[in-house]
C-alpha positions in Angstrom: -120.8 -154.8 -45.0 -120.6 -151.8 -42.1 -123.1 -149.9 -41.8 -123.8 -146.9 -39.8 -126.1 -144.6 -37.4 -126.0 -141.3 -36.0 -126.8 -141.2 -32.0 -126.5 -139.0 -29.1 -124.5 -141.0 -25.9 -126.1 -139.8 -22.8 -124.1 -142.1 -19.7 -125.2 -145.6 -20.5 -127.9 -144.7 -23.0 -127.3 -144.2 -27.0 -130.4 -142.2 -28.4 -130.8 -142.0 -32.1 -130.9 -138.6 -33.9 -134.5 -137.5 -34.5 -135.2 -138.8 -38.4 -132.4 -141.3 -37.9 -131.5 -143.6 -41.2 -129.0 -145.9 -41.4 -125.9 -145.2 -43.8 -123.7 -147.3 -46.0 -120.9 -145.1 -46.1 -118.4 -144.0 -42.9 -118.4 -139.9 -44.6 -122.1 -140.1 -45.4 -122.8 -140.5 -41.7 -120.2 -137.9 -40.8 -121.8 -135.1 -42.9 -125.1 -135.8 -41.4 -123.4 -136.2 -38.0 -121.7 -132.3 -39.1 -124.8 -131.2 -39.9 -126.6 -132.2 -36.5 -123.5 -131.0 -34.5 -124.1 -127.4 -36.1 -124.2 -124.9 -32.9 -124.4 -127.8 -30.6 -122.6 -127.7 -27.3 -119.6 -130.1 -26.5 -122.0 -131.9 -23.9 -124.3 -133.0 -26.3 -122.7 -134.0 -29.4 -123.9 -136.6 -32.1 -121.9 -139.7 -32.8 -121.5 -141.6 -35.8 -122.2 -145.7 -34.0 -120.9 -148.6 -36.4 -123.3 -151.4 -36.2 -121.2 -154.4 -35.7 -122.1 -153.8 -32.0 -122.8 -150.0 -31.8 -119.6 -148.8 -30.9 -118.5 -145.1 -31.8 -116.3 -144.9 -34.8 -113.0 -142.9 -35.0 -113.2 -140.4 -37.3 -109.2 -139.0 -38.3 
């Protein structure tokens, strides 16, 4: 089973969206991910992280 988190990547440092939760769904994680990203500049975007080791999932 994947699960998933939403994060901010700042260089070498993954920092969790503030009220983070862990989802069991890919597009659950992206709508909360959306909804974060909302007026957000390019720099600073929100990742969805799959948990097998944290890496940032591709979203087509």
């Amino acid at each position: 089973m994947k699960v998933y988190c939403v994060a901010m990547i700042s260089g070498k440092f993954m920092i969790p969206a503030e009220g983070s939760k862990i989802y069991k769904s890919k597009a659950a994680a992206k709508k909360a991910r959306d909804k974060l990203n909302e007026g957000r500049i390019s720099i600073s975007q929100y990742v969805v992280l799959e948990a097998d080791n944290w890496h940032e999932t591709e979203m087509a």
